[in-house]
PQR file of N, CA, C, O and H, with PARSE charges and radii, in Angstrom:
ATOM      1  N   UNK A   1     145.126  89.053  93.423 -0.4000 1.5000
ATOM      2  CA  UNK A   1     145.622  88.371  94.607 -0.0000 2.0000
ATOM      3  C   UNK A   1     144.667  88.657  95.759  0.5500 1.7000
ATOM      4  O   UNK A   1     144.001  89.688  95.659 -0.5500 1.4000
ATOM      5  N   UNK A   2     144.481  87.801  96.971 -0.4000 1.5000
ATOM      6  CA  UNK A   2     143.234  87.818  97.397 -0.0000 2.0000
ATOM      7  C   UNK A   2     144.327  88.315  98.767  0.5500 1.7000
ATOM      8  O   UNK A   2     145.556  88.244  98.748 -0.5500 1.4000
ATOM      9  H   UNK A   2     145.022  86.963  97.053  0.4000 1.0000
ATOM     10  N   UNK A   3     143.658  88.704  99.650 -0.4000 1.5000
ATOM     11  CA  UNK A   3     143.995  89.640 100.829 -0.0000 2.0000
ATOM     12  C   UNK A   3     143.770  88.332 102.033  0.5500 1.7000
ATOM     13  O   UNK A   3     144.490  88.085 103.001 -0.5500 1.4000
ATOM     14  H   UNK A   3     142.659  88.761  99.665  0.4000 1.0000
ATOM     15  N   UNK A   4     142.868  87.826 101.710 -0.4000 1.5000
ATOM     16  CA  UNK A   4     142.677  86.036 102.696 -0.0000 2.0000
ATOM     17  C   UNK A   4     143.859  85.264 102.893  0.5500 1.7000
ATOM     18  O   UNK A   4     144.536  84.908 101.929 -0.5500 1.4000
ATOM     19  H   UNK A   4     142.284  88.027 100.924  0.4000 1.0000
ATOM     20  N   UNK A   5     144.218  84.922 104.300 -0.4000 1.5000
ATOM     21  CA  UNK A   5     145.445  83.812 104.044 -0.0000 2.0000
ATOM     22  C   UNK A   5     145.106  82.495 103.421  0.5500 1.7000
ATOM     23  O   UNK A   5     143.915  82.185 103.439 -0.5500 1.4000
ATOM     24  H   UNK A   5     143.668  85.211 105.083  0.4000 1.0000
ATOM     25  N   UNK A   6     145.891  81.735 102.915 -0.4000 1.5000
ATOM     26  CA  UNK A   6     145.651  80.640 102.005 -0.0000 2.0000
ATOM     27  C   UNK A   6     145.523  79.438 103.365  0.5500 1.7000
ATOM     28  O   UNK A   6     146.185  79.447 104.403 -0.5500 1.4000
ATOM     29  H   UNK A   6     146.859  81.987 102.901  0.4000 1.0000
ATOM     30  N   UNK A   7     144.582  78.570 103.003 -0.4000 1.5000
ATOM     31  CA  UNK A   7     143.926  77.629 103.859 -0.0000 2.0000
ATOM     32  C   UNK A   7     145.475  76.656 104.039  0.5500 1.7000
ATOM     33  O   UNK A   7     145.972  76.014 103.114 -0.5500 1.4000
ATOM     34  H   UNK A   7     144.044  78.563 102.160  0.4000 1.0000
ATOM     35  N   UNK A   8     145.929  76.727 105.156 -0.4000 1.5000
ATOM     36  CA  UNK A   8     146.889  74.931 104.976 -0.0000 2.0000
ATOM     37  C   UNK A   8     146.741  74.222 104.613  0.5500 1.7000
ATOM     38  O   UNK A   8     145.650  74.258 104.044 -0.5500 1.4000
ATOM     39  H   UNK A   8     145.525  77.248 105.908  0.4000 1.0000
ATOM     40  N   UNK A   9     147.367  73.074 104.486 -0.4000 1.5000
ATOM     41  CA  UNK A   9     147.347  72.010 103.255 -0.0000 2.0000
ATOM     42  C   UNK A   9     146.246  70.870 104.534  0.5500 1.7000
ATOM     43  O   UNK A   9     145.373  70.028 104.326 -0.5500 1.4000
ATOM     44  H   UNK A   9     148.253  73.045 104.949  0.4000 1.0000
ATOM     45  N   UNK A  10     146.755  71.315 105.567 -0.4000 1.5000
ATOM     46  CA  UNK A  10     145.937  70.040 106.894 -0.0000 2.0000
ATOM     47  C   UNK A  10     144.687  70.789 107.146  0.5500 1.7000
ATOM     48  O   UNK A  10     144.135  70.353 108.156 -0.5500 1.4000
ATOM     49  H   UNK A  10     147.465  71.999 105.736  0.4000 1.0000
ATOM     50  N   UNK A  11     144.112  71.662 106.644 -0.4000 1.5000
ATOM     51  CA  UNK A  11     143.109  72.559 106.846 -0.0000 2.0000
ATOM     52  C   UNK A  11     141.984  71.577 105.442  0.5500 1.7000
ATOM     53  O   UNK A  11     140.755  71.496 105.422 -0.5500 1.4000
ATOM     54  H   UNK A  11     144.561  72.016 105.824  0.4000 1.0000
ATOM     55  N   UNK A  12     142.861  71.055 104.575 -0.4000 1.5000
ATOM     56  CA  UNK A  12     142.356  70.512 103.335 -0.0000 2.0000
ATOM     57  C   UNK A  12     142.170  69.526 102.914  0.5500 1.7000
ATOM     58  O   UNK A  12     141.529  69.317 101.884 -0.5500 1.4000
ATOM     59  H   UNK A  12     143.858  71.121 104.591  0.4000 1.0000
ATOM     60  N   UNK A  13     142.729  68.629 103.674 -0.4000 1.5000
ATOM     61  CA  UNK A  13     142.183  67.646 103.940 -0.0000 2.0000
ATOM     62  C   UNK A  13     140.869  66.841 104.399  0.5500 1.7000
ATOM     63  O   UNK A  13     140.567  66.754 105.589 -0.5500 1.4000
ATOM     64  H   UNK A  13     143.250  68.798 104.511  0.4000 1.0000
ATOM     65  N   UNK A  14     140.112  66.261 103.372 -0.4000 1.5000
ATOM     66  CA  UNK A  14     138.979  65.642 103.728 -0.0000 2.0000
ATOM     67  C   UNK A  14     138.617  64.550 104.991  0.5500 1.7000
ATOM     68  O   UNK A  14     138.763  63.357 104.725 -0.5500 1.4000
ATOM     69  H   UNK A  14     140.357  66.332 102.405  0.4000 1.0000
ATOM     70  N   UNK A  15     138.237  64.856 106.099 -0.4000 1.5000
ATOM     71  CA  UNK A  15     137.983  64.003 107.259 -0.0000 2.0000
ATOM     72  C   UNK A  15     136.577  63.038 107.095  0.5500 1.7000
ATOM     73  O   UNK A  15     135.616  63.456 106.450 -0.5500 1.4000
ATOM     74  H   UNK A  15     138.118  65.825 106.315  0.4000 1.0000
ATOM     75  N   UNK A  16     136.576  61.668 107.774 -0.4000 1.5000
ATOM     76  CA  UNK A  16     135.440  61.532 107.982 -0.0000 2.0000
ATOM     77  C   UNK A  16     135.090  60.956 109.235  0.5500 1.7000
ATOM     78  O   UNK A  16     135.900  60.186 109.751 -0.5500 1.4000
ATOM     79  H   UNK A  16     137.357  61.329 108.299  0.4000 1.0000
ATOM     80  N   UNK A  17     134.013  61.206 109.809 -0.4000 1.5000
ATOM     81  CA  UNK A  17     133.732  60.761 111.168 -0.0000 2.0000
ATOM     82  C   UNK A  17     133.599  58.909 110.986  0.5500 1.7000
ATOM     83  O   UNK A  17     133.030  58.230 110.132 -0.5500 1.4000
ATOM     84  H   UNK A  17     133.355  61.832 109.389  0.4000 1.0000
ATOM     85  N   UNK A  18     134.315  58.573 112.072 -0.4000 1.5000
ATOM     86  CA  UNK A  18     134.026  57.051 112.085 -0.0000 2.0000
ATOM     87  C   UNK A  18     132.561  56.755 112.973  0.5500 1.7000
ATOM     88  O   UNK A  18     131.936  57.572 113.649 -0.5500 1.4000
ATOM     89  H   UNK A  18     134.777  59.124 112.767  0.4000 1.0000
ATOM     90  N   UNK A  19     132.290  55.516 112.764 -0.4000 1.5000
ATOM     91  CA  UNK A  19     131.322  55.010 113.705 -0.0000 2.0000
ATOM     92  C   UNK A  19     131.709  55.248 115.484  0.5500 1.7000
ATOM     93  O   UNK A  19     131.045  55.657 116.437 -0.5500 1.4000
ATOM     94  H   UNK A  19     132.798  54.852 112.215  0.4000 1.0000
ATOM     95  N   UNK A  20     133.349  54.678 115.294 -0.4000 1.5000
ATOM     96  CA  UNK A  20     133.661  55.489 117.195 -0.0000 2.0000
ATOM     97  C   UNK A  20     133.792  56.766 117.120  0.5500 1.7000
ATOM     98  O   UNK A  20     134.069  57.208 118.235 -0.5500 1.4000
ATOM     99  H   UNK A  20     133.888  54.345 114.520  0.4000 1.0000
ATOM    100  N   UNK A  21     133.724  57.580 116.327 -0.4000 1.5000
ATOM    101  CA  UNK A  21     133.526  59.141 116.705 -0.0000 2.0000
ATOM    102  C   UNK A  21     134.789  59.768 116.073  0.5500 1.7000
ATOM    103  O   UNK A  21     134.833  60.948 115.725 -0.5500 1.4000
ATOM    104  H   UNK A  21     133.499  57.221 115.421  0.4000 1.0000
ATOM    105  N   UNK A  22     135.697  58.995 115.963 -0.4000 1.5000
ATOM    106  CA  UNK A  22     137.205  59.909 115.409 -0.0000 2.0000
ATOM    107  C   UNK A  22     137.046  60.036 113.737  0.5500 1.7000
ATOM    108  O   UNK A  22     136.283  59.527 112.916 -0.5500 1.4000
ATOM    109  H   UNK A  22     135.662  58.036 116.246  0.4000 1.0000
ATOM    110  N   UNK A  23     138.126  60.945 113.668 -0.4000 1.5000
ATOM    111  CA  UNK A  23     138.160  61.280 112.220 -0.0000 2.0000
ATOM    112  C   UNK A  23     139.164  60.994 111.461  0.5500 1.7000
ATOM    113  O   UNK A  23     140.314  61.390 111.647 -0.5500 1.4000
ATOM    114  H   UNK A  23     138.746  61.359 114.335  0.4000 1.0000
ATOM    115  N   UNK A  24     138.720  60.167 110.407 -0.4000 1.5000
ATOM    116  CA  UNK A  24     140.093  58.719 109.204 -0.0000 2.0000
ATOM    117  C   UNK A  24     139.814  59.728 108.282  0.5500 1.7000
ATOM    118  O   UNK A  24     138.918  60.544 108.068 -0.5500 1.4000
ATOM    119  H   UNK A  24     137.786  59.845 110.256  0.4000 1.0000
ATOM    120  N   UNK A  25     141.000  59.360 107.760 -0.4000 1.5000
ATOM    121  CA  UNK A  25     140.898  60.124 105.807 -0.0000 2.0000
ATOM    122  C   UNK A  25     140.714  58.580 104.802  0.5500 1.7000
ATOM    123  O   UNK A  25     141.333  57.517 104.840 -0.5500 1.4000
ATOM    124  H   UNK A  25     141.729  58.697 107.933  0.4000 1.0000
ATOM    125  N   UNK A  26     140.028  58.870 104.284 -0.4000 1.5000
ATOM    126  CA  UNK A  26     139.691  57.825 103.724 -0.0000 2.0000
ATOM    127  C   UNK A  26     141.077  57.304 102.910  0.5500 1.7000
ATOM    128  O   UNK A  26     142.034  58.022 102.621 -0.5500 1.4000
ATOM    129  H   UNK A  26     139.525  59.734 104.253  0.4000 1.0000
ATOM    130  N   UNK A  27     140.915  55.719 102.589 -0.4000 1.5000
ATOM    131  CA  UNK A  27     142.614  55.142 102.163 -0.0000 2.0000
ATOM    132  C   UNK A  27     142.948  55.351 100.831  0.5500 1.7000
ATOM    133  O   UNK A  27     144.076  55.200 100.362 -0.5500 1.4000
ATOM    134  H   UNK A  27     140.138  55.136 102.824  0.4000 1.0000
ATOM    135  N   UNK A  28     141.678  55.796 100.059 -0.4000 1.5000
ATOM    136  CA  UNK A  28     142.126  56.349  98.684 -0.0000 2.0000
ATOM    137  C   UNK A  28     143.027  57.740  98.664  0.5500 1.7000
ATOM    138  O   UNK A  28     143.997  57.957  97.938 -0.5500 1.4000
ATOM    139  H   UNK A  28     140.762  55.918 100.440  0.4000 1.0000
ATOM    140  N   UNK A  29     142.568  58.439  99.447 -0.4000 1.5000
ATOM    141  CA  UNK A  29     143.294  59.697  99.706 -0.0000 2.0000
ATOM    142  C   UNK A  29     144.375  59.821 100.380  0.5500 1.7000
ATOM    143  O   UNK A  29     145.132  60.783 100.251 -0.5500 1.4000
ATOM    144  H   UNK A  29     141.780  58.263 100.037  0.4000 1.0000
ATOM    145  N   UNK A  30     144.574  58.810 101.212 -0.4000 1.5000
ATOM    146  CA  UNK A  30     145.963  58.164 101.910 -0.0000 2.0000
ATOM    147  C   UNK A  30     146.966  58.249 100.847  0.5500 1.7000
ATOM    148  O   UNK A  30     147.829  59.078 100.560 -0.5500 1.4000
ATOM    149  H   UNK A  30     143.960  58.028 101.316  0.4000 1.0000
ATOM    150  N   UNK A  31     146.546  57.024 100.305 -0.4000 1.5000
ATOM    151  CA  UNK A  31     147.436  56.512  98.682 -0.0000 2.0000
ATOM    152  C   UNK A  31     147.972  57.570  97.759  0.5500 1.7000
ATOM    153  O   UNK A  31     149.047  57.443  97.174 -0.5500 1.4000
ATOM    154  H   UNK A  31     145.845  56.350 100.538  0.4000 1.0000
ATOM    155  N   UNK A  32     146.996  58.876  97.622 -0.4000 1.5000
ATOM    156  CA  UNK A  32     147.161  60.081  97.223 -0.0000 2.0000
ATOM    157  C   UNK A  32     147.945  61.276  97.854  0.5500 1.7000
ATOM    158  O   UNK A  32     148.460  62.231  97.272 -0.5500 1.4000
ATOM    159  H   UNK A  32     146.123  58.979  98.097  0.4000 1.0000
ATOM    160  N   UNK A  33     147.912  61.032  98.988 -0.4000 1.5000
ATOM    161  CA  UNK A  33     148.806  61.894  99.904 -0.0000 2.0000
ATOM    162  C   UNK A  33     150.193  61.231  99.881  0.5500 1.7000
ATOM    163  O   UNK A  33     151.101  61.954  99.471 -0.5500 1.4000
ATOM    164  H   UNK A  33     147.494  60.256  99.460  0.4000 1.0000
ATOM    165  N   UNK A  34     150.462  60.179 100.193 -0.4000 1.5000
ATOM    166  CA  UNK A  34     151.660  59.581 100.213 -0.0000 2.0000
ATOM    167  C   UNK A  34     152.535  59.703  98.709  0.5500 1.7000
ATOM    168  O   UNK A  34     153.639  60.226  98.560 -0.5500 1.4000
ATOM    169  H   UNK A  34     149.724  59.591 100.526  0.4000 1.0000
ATOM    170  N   UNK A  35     151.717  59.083  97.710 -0.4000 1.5000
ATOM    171  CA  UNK A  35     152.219  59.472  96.185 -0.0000 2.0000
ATOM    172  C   UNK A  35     152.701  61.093  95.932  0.5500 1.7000
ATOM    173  O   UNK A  35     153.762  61.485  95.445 -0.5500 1.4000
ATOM    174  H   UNK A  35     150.819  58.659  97.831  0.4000 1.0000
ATOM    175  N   UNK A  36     152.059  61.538  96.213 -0.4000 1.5000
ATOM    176  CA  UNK A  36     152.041  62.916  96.292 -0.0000 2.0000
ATOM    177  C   UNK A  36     153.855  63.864  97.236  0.5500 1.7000
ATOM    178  O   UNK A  36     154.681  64.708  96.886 -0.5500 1.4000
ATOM    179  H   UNK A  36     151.198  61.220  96.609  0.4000 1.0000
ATOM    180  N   UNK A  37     153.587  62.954  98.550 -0.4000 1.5000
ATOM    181  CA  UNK A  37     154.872  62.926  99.417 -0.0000 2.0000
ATOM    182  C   UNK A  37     155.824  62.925  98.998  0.5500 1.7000
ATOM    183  O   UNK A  37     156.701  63.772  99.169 -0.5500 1.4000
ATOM    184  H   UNK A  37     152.917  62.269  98.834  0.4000 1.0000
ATOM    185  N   UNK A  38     155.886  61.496  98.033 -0.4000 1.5000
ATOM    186  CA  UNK A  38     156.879  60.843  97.049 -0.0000 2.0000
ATOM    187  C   UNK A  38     157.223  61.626  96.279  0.5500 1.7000
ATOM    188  O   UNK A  38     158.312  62.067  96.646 -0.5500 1.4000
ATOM    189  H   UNK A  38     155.174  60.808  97.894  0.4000 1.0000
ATOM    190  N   UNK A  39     156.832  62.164  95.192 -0.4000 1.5000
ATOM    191  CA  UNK A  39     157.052  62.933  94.015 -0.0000 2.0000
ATOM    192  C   UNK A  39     157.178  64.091  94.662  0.5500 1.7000
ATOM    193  O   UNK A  39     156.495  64.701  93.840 -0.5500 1.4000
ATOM    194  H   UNK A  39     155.946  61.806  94.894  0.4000 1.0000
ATOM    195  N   UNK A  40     157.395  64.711  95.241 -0.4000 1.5000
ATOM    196  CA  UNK A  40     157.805  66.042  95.830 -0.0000 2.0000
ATOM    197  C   UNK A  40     159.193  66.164  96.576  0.5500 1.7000
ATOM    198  O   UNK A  40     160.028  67.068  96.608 -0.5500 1.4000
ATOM    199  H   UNK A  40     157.950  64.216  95.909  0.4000 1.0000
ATOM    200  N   UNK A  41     159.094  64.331  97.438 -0.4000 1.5000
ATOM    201  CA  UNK A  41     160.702  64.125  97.683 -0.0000 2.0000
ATOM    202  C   UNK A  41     161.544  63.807  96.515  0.5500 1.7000
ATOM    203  O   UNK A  41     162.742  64.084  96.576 -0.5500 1.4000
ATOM    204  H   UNK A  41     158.415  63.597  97.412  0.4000 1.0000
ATOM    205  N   UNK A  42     160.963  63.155  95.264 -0.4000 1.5000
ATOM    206  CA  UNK A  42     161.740  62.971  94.023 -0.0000 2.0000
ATOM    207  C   UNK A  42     162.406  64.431  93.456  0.5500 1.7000
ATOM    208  O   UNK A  42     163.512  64.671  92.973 -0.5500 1.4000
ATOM    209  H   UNK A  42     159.990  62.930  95.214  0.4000 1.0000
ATOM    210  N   UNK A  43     161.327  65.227  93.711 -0.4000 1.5000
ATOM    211  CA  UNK A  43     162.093  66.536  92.895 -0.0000 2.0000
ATOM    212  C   UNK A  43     163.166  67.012  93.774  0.5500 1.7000
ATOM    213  O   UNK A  43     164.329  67.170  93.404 -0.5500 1.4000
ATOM    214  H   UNK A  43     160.428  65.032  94.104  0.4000 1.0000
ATOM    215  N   UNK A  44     162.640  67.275  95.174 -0.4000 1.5000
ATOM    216  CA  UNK A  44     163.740  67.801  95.975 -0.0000 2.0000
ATOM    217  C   UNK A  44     164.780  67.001  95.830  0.5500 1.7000
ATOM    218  O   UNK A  44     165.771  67.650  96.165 -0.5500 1.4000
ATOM    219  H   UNK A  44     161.695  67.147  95.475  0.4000 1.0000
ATOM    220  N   UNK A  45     165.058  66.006  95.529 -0.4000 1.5000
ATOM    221  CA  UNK A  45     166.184  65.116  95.491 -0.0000 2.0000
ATOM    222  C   UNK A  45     166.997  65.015  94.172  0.5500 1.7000
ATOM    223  O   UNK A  45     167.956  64.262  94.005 -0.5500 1.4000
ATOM    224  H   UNK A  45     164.253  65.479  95.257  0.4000 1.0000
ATOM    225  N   UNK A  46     166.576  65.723  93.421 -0.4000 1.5000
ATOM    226  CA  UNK A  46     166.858  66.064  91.718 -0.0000 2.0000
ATOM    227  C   UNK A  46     167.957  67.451  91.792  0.5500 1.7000
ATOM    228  O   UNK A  46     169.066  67.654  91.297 -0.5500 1.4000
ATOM    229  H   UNK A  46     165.797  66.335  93.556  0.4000 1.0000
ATOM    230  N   UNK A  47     167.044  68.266  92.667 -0.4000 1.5000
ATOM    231  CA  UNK A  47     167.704  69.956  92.682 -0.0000 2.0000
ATOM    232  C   UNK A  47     168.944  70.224  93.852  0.5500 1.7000
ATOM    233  O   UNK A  47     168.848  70.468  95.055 -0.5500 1.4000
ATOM    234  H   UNK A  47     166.143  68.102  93.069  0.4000 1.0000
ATOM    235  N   UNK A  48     169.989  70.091  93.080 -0.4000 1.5000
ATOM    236  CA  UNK A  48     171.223  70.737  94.729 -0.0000 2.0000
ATOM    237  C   UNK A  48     171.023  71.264  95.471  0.5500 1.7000
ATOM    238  O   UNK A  48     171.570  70.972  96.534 -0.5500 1.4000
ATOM    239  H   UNK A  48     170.066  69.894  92.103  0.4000 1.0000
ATOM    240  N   UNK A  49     170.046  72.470  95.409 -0.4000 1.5000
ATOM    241  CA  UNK A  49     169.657  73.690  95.968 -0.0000 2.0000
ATOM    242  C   UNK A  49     169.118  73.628  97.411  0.5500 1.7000
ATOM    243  O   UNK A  49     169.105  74.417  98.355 -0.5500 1.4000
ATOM    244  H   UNK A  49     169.601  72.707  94.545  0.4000 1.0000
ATOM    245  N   UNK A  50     168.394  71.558  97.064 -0.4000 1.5000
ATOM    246  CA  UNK A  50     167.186  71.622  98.256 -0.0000 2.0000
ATOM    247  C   UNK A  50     167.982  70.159  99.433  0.5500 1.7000
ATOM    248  O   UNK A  50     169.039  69.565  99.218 -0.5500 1.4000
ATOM    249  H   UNK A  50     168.405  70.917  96.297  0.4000 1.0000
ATOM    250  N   UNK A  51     167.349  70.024 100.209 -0.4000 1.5000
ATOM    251  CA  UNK A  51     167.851  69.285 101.414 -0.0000 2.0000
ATOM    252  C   UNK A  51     166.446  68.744 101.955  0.5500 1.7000
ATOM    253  O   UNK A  51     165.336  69.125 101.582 -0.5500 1.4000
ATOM    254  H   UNK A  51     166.491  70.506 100.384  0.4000 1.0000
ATOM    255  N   UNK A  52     166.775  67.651 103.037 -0.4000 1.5000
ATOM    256  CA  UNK A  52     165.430  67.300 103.565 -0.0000 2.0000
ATOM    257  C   UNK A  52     164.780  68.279 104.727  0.5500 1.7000
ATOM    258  O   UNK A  52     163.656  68.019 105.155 -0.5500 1.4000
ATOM    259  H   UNK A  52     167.677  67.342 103.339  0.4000 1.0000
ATOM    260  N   UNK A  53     165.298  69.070 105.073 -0.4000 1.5000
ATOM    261  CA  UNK A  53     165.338  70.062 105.796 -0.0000 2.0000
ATOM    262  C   UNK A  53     163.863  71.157 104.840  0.5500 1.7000
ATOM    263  O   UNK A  53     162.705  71.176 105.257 -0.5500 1.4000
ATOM    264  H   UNK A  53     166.211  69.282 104.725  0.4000 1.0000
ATOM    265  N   UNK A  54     164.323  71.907 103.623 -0.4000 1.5000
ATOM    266  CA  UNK A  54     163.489  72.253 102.716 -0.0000 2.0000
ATOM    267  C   UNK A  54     162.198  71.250 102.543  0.5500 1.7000
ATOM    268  O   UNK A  54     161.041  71.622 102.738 -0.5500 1.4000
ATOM    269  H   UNK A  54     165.264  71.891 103.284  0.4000 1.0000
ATOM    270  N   UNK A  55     162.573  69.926 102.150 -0.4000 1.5000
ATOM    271  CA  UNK A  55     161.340  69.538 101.983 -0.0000 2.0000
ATOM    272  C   UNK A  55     160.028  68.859 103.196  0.5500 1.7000
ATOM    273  O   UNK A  55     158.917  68.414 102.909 -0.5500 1.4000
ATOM    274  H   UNK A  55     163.513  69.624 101.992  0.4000 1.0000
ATOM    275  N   UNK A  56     160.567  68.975 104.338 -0.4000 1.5000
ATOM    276  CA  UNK A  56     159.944  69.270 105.454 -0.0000 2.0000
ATOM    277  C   UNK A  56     159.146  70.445 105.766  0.5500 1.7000
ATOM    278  O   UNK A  56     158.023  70.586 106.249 -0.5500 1.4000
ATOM    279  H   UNK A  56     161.470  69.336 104.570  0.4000 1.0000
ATOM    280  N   UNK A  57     160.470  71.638 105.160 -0.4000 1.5000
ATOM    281  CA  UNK A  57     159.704  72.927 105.914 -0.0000 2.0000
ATOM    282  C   UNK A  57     158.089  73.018 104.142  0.5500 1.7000
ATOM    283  O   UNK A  57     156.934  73.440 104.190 -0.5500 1.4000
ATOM    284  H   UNK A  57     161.383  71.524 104.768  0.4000 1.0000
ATOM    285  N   UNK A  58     158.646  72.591 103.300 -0.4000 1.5000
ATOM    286  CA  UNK A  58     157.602  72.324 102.514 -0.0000 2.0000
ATOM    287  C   UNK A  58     155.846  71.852 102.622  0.5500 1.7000
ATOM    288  O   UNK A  58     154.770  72.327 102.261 -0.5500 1.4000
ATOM    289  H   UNK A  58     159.585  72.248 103.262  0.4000 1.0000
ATOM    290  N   UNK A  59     156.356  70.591 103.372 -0.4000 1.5000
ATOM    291  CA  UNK A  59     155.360  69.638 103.721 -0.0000 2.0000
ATOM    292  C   UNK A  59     154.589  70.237 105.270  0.5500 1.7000
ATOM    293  O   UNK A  59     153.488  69.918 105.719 -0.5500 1.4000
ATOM    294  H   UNK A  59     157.231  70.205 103.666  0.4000 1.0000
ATOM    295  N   UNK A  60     155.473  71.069 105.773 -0.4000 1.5000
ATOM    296  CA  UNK A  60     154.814  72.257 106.904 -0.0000 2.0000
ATOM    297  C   UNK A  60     153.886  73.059 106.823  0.5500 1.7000
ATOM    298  O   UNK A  60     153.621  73.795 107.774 -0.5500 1.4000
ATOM    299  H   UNK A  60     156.367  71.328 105.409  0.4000 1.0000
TER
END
C-alpha cells in the first residue's frame, strides 16, 4: 500500500487545450464518463443499502 494519497477521479481526467485557450475533454471520453455514471447509478439502484445521496458522495 503506497503512503501517496490517491489522485481524484477530476485530477484524471484527460484535458485538452482548445484553439480559444479553454480546456474540453474530448466527446469520446464524454460518452465514457457518462456510461460509466450510468452503470454505477444501475448498481446503486440494485443494492437497498445505497441511496442517491451515496452515489453522489461516490461520484465526489
Amino acid at each position: 500500500m503506497s503512503d501517496s494519497p490517491e489522485t481524484p477521479a477530476s485530477g484524471r481526467i484527460p484535458l485538452v487545450r482548445g484553439s480559444d485557450g479553454h480546456a474540453y475533454i474530448p466527446a469520446d471520453l464524454v460518452v465514457d464518463l457518462l456510461r460509466a455514471i450510468a452503470s454505477a447509478h444501475r448498481n446503486f439502484a440494485d443494492d437497498p443499502d445505497c441511496d442517491l445521496h451515496t452515489a453522489a458522495a461516490a461520484i465526489d
